[in-house]
PDB file of N, H, CA, C and O in Angstrom:
ATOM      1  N   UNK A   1    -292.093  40.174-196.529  1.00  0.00           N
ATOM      2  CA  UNK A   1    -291.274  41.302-196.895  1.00  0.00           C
ATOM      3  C   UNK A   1    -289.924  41.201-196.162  1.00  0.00           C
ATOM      4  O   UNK A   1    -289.875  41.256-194.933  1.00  0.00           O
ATOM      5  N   UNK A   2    -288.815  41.051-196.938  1.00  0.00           N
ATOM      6  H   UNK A   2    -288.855  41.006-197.936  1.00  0.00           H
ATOM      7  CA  UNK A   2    -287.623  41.135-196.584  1.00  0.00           C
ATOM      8  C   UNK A   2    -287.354  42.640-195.725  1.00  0.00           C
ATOM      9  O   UNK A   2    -287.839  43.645-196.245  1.00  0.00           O
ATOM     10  N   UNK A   3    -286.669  42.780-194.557  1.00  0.00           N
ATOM     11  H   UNK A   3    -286.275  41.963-194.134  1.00  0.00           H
ATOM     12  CA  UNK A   3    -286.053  43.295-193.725  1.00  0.00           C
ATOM     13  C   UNK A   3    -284.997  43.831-194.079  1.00  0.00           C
ATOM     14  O   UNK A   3    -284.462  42.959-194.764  1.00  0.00           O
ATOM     15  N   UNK A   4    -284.330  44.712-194.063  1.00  0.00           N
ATOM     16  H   UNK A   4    -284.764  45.420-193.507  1.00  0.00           H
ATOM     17  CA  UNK A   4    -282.891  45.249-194.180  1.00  0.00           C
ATOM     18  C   UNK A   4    -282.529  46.500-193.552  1.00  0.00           C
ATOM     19  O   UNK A   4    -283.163  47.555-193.512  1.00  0.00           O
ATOM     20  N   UNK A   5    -281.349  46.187-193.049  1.00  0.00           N
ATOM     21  H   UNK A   5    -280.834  45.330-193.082  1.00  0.00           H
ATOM     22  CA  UNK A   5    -280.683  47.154-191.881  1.00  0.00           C
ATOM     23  C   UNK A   5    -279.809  48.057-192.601  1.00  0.00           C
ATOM     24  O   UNK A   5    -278.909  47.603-193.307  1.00  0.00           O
ATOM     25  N   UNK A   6    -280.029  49.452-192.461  1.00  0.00           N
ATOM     26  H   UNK A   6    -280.760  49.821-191.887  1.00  0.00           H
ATOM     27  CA  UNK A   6    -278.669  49.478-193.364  1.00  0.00           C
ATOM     28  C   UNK A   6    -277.558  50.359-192.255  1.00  0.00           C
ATOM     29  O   UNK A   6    -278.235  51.229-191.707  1.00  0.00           O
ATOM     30  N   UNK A   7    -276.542  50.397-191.910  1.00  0.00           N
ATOM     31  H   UNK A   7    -275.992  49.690-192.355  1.00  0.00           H
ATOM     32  CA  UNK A   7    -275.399  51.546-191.189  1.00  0.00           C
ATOM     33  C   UNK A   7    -274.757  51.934-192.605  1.00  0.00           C
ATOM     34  O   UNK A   7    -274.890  51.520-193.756  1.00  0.00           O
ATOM     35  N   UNK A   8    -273.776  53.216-191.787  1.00  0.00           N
ATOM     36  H   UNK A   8    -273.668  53.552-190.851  1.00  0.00           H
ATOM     37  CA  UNK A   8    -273.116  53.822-192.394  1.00  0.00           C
ATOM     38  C   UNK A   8    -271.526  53.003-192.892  1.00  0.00           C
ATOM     39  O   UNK A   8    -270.512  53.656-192.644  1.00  0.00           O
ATOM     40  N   UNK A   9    -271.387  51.963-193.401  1.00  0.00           N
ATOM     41  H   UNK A   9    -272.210  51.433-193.603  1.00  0.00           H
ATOM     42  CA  UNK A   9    -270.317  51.115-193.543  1.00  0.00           C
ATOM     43  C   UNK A   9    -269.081  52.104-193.744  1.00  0.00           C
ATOM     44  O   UNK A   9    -267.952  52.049-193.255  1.00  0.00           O
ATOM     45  N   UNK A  10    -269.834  53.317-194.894  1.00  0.00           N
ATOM     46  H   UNK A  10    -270.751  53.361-195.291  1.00  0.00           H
ATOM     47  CA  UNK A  10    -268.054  54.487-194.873  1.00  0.00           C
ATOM     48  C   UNK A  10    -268.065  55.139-194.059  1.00  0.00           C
ATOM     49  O   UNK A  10    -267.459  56.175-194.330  1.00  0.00           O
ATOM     50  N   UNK A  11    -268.563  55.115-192.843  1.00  0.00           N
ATOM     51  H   UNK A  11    -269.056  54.273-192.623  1.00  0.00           H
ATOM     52  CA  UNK A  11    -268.284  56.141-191.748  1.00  0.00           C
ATOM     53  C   UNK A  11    -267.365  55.334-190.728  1.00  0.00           C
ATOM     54  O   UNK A  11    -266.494  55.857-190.033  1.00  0.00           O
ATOM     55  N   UNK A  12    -267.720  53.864-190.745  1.00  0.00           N
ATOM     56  H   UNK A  12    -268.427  53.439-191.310  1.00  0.00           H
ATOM     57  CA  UNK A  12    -267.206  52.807-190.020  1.00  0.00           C
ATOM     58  C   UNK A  12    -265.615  53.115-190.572  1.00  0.00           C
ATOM     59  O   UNK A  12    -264.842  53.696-189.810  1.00  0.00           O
ATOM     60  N   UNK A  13    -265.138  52.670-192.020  1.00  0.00           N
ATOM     61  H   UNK A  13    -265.766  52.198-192.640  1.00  0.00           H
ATOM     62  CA  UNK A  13    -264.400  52.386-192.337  1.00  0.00           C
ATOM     63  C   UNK A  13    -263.129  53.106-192.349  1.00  0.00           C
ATOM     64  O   UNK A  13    -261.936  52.803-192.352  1.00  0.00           O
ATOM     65  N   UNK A  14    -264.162  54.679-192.355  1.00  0.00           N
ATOM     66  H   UNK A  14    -265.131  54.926-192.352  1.00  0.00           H
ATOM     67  CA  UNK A  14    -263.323  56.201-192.143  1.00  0.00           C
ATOM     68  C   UNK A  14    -262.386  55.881-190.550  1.00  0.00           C
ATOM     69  O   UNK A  14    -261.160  55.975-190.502  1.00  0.00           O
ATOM     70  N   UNK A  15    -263.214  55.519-189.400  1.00  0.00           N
ATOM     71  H   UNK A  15    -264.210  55.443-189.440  1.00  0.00           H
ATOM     72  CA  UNK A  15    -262.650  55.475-188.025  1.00  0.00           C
ATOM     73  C   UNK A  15    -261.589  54.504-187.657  1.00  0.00           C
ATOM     74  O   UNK A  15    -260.630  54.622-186.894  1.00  0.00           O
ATOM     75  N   UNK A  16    -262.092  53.289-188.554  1.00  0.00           N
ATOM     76  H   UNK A  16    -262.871  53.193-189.174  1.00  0.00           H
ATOM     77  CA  UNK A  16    -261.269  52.493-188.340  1.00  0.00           C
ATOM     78  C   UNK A  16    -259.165  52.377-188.636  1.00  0.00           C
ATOM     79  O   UNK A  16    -258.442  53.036-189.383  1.00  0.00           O
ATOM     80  N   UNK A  17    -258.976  51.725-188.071  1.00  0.00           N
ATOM     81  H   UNK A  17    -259.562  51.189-187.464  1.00  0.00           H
ATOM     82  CA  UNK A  17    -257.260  51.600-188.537  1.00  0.00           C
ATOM     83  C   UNK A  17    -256.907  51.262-190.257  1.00  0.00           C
ATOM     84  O   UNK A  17    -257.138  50.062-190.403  1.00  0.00           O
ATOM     85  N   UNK A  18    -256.558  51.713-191.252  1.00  0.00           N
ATOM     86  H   UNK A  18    -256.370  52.688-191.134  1.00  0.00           H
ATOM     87  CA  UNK A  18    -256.087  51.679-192.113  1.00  0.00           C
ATOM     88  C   UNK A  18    -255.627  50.086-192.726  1.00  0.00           C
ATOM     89  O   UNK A  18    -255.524  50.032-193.952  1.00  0.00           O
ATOM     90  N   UNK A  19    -255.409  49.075-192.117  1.00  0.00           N
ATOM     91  H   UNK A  19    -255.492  49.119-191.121  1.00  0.00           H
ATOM     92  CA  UNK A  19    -255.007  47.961-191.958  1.00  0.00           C
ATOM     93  C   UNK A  19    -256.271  47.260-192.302  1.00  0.00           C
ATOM     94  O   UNK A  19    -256.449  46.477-193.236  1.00  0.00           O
ATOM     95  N   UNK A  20    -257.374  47.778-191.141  1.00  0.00           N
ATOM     96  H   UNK A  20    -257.230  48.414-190.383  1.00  0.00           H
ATOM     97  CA  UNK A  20    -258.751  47.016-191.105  1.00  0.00           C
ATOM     98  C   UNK A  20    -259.089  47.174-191.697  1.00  0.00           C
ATOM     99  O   UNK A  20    -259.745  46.200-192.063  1.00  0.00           O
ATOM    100  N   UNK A  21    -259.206  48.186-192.486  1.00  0.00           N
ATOM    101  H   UNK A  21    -258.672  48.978-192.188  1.00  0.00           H
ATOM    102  CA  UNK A  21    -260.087  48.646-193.713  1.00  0.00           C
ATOM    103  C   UNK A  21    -260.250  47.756-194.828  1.00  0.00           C
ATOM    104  O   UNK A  21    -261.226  47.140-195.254  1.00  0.00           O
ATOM    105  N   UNK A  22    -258.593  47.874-195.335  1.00  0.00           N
ATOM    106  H   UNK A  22    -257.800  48.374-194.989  1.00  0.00           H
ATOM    107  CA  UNK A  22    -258.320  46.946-196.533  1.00  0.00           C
ATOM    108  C   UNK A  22    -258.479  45.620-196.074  1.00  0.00           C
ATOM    109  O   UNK A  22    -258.729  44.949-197.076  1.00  0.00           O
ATOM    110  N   UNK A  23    -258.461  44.821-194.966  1.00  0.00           N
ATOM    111  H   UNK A  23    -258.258  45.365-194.152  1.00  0.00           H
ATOM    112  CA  UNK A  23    -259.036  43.608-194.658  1.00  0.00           C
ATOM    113  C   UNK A  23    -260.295  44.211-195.257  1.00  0.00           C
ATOM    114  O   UNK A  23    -260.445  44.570-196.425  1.00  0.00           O
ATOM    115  N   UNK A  24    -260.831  44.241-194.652  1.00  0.00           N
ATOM    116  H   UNK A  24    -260.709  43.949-193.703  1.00  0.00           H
ATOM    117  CA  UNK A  24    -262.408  44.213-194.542  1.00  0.00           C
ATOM    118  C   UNK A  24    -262.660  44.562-196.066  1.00  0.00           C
ATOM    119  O   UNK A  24    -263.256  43.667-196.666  1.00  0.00           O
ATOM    120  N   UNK A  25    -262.399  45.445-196.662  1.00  0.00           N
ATOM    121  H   UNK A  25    -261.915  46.172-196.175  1.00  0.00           H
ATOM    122  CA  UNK A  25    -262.456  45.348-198.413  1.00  0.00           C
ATOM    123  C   UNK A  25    -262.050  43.998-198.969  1.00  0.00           C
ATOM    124  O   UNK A  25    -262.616  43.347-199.847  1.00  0.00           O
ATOM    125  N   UNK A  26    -261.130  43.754-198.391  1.00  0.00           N
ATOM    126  H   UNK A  26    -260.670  44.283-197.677  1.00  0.00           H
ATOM    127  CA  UNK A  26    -260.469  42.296-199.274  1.00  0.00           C
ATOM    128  C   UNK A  26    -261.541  41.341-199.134  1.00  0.00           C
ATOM    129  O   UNK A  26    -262.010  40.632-200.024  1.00  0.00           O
ATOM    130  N   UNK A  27    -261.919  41.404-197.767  1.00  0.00           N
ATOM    131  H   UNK A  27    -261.537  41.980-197.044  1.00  0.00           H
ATOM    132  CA  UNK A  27    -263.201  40.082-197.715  1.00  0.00           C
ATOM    133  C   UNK A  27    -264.221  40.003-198.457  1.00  0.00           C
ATOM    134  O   UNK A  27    -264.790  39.080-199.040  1.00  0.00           O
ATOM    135  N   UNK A  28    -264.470  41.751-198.302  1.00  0.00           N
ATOM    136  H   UNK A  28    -264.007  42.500-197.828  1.00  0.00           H
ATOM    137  CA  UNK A  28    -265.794  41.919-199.245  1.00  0.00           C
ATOM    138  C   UNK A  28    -266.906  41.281-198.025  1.00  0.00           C
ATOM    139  O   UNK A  28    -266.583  41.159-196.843  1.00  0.00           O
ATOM    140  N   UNK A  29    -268.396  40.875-198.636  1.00  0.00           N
ATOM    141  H   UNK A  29    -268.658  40.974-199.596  1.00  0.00           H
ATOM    142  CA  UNK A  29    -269.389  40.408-198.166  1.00  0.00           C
ATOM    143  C   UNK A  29    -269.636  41.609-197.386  1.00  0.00           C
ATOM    144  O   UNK A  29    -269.491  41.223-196.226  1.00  0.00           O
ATOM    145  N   UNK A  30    -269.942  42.908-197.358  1.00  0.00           N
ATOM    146  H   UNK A  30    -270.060  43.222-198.300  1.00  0.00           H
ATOM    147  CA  UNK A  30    -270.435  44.057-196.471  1.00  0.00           C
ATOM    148  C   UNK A  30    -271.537  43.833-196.247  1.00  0.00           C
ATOM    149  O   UNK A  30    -271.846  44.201-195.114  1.00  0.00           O
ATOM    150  N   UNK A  31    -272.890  43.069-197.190  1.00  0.00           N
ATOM    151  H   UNK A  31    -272.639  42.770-198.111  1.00  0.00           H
ATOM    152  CA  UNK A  31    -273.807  42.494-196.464  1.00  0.00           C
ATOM    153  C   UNK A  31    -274.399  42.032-195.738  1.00  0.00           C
ATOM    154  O   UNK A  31    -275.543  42.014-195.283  1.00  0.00           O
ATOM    155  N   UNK A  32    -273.097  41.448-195.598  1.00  0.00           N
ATOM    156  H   UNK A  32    -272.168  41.463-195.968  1.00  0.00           H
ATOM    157  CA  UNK A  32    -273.411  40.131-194.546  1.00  0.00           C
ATOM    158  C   UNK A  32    -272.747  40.325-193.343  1.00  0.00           C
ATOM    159  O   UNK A  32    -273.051  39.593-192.401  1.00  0.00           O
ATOM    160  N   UNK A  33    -271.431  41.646-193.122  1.00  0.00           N
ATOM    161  H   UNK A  33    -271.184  42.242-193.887  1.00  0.00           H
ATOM    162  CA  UNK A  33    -270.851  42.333-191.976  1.00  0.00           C
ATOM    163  C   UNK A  33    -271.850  42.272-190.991  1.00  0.00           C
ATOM    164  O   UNK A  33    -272.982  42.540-191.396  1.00  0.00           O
ATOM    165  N   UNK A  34    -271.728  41.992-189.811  1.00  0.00           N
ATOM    166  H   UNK A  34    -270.809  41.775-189.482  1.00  0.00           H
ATOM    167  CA  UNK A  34    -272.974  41.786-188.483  1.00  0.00           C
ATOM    168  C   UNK A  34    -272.508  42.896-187.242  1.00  0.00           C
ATOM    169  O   UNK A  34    -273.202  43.518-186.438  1.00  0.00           O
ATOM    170  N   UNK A  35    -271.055  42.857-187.451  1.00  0.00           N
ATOM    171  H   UNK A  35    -270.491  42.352-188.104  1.00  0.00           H
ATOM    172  CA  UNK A  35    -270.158  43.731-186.146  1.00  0.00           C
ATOM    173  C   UNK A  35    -268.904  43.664-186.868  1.00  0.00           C
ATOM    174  O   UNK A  35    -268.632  43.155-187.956  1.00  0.00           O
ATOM    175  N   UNK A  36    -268.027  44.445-185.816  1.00  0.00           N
ATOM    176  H   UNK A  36    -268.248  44.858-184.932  1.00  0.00           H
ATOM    177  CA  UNK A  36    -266.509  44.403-186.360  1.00  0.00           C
ATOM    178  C   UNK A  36    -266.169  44.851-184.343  1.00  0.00           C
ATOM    179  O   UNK A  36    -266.507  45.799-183.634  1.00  0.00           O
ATOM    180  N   UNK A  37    -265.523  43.835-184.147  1.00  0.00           N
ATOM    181  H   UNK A  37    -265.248  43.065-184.723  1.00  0.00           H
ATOM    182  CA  UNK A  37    -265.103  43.855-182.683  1.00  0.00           C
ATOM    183  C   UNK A  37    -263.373  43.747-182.416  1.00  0.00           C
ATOM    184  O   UNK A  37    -262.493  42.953-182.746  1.00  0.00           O
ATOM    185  N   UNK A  38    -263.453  45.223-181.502  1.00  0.00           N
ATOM    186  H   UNK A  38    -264.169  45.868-181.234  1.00  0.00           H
ATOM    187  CA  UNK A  38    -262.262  45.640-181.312  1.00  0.00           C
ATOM    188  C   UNK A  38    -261.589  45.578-179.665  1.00  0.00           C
ATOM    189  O   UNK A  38    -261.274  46.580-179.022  1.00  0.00           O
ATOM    190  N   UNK A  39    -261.497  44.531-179.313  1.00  0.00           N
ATOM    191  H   UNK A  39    -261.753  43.717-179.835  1.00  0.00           H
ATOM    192  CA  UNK A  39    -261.393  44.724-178.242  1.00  0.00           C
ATOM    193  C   UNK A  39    -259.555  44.321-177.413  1.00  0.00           C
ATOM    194  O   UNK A  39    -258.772  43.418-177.710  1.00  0.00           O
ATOM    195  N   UNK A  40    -259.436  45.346-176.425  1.00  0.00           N
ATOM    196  H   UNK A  40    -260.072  46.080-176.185  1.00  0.00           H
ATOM    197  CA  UNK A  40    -257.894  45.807-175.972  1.00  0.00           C
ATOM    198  C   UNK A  40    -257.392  44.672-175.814  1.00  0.00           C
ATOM    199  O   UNK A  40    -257.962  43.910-175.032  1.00  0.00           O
ATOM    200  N   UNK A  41    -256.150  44.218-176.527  1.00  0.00           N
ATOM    201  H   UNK A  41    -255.688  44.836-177.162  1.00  0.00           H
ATOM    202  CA  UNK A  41    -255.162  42.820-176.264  1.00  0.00           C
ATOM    203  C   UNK A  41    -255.596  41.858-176.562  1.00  0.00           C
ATOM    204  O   UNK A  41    -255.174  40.777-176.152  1.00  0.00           O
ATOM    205  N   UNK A  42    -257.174  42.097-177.872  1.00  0.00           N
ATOM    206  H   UNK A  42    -257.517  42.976-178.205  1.00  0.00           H
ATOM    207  CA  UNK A  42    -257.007  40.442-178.565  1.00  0.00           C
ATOM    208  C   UNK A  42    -256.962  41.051-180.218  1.00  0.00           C
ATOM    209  O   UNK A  42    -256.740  42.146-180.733  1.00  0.00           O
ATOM    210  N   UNK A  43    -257.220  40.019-180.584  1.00  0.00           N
ATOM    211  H   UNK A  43    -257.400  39.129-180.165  1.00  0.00           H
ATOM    212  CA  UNK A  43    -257.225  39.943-181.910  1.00  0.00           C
ATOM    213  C   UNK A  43    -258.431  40.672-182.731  1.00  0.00           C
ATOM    214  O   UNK A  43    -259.506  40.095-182.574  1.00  0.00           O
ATOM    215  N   UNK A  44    -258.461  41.445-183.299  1.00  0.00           N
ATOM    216  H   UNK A  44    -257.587  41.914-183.426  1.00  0.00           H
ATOM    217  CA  UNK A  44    -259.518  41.948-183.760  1.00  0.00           C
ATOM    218  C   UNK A  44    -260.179  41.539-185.175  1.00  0.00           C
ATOM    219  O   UNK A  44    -259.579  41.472-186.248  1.00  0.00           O
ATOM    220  N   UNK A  45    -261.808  41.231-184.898  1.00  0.00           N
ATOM    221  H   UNK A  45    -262.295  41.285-184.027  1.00  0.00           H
ATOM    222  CA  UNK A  45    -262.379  40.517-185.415  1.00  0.00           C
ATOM    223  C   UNK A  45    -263.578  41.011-186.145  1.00  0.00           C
ATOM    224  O   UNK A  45    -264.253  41.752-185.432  1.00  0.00           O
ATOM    225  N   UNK A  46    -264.205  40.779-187.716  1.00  0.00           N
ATOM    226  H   UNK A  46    -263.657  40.177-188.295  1.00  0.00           H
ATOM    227  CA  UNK A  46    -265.248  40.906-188.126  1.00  0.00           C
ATOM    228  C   UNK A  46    -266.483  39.941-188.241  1.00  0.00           C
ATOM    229  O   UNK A  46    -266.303  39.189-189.198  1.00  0.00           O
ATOM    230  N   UNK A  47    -267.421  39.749-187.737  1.00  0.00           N
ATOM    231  H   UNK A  47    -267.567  40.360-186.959  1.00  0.00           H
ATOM    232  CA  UNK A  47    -268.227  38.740-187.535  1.00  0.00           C
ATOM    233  C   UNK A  47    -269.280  39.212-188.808  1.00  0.00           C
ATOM    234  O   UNK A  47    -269.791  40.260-189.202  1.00  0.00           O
ATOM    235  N   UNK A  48    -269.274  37.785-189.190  1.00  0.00           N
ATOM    236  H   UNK A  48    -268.859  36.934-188.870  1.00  0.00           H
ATOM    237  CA  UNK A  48    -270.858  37.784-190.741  1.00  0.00           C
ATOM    238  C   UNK A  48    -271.636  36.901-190.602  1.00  0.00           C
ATOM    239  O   UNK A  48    -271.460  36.277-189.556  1.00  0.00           O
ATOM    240  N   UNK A  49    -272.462  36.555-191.229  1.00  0.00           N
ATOM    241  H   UNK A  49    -272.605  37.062-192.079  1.00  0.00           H
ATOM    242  CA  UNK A  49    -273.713  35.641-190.765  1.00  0.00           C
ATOM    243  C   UNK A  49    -273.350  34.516-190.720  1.00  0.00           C
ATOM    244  O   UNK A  49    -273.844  33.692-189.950  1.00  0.00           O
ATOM    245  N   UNK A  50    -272.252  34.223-191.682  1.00  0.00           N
ATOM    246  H   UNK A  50    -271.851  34.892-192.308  1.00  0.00           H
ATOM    247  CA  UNK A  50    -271.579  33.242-192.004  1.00  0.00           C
ATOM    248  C   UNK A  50    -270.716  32.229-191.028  1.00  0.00           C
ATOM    249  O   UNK A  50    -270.737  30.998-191.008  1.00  0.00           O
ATOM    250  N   UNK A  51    -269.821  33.306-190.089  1.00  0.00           N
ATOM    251  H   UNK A  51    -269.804  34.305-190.105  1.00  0.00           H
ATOM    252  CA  UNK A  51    -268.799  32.999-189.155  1.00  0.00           C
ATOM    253  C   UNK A  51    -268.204  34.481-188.983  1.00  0.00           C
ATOM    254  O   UNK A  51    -268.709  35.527-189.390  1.00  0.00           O
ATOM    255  N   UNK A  52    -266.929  34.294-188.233  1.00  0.00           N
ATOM    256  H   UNK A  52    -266.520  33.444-187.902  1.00  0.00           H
ATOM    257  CA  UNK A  52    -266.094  35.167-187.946  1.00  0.00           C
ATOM    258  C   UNK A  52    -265.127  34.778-188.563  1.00  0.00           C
ATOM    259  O   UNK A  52    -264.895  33.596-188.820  1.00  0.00           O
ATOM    260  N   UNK A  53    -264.080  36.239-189.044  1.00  0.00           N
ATOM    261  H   UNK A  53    -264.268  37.198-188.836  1.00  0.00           H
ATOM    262  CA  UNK A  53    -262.801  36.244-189.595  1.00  0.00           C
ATOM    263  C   UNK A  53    -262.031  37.068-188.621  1.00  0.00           C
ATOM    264  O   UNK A  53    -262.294  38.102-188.006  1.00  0.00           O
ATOM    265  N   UNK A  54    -260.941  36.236-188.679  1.00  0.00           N
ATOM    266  H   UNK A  54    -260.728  35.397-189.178  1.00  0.00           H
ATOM    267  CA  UNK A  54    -259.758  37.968-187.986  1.00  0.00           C
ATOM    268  C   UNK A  54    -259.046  38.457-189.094  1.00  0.00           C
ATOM    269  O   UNK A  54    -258.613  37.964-190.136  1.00  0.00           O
ATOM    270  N   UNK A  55    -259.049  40.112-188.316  1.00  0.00           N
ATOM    271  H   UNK A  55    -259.400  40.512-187.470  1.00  0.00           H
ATOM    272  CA  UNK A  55    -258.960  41.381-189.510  1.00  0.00           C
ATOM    273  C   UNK A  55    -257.511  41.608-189.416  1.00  0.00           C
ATOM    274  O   UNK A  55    -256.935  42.341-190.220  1.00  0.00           O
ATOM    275  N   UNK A  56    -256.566  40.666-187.929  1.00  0.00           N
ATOM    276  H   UNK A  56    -257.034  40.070-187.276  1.00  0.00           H
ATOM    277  CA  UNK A  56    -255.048  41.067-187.900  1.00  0.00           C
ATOM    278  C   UNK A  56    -254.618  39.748-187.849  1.00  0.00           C
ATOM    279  O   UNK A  56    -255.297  38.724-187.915  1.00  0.00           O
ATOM    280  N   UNK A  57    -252.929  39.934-187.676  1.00  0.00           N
ATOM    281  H   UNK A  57    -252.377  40.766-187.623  1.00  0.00           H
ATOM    282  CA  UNK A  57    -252.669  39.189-186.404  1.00  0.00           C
ATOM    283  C   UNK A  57    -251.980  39.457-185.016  1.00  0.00           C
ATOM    284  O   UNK A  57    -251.394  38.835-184.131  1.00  0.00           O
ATOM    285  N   UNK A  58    -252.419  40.858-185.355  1.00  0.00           N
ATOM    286  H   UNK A  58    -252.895  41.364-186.074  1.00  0.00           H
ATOM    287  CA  UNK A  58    -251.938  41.808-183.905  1.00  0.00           C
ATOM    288  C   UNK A  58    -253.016  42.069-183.256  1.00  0.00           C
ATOM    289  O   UNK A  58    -254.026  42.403-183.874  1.00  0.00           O
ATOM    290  N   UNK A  59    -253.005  41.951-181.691  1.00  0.00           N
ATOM    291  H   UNK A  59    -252.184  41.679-181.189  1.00  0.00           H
ATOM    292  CA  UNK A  59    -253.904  42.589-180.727  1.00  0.00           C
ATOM    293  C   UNK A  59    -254.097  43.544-181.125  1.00  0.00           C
ATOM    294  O   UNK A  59    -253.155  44.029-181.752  1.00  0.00           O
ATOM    295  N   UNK A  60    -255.117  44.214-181.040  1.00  0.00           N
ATOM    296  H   UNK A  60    -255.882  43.820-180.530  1.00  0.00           H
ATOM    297  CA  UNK A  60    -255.514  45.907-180.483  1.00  0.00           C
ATOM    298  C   UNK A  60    -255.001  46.644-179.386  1.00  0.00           C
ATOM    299  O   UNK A  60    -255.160  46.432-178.184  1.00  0.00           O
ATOM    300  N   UNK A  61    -254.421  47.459-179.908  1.00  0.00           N
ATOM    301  H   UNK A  61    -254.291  47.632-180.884  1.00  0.00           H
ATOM    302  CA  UNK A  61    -253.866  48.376-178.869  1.00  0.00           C
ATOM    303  C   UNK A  61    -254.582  49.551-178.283  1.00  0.00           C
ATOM    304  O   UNK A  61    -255.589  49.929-178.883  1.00  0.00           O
ATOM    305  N   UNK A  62    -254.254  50.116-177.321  1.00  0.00           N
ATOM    306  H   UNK A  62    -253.437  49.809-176.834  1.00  0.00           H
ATOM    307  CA  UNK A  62    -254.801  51.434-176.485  1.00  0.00           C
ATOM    308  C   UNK A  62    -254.412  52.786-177.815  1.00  0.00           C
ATOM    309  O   UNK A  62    -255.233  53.699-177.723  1.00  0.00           O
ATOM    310  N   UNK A  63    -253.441  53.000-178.855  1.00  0.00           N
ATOM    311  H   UNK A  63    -252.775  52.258-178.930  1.00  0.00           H
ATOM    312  CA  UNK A  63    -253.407  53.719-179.147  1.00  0.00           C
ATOM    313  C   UNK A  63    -254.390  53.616-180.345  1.00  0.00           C
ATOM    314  O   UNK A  63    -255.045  54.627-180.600  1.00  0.00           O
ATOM    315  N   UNK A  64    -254.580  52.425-181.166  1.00  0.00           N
ATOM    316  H   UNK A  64    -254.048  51.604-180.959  1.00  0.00           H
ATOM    317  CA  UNK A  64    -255.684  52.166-182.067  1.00  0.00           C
ATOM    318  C   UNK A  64    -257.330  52.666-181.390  1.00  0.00           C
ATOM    319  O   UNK A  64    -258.223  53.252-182.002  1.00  0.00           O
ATOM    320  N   UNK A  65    -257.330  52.402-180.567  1.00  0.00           N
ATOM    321  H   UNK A  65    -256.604  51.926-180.070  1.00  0.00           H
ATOM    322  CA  UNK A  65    -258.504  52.257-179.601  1.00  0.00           C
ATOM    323  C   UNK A  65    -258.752  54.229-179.347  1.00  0.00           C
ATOM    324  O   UNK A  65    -259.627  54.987-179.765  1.00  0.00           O
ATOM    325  N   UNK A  66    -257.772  54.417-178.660  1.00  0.00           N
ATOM    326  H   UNK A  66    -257.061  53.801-178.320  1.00  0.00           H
ATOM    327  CA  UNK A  66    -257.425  56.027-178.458  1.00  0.00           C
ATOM    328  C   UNK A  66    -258.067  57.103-180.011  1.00  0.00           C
ATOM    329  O   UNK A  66    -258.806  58.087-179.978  1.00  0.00           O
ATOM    330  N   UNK A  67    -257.368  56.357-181.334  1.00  0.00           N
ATOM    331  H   UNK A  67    -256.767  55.558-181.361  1.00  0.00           H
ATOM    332  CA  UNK A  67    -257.794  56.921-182.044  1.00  0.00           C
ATOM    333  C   UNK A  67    -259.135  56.935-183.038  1.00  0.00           C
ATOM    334  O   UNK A  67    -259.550  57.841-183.762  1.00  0.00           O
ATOM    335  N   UNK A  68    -259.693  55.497-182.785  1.00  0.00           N
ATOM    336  H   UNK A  68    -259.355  54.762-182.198  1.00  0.00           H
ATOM    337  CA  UNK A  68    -261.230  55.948-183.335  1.00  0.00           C
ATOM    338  C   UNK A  68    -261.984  56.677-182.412  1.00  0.00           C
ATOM    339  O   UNK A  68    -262.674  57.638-182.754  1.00  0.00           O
ATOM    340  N   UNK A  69    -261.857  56.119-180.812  1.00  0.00           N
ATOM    341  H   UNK A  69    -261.297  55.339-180.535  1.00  0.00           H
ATOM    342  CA  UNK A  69    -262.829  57.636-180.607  1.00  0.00           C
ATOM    343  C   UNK A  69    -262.143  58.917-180.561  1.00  0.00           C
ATOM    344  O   UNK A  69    -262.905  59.719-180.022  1.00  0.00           O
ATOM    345  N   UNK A  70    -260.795  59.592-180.960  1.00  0.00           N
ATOM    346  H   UNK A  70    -260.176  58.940-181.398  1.00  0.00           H
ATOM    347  CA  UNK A  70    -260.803  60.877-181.063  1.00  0.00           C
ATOM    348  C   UNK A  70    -261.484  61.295-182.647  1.00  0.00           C
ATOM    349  O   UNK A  70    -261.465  62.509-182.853  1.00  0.00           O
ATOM    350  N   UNK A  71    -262.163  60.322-183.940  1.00  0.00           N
ATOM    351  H   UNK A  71    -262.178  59.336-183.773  1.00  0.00           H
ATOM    352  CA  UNK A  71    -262.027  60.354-184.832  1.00  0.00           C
ATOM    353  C   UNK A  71    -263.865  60.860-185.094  1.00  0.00           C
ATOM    354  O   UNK A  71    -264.294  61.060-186.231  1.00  0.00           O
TER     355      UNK A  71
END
């Protein structure tokens, strides 16, 4: 019996930066989404079973960061 995880992918997508979003639509494969890692002064990244993609080519900032958790 196959396994399946499911999260809230539109709750994710709601918090996230506006930018990431439409990456992350453009890629498509939400299936196969594993994480989406945001971390201060690098590049921010979506990891799939597949590999990793980057979602910019701007670091993450303190004010991006600031605003998913006020969200």
């Amino acid at each position: 019996m196959e396994r399946r995880i499911t999260d809230d992918i539109h709750e994710l997508k709601r918090v996230l930066p506006s930018h990431l979003t439409v990456k992350l639509e453009t890629i498509g494969s939400i299936d196969d989404l594993l994480e989406v890692v945001l971390d201060l002064g690098r590049i921010p990244t979506a990891r799939y079973i597949s590999g990793e993609v980057e979602l910019s080519d701007h670091e993450v900032t303190r004010a991006e960061l600031d605003a998913i958790v006020d969200s």
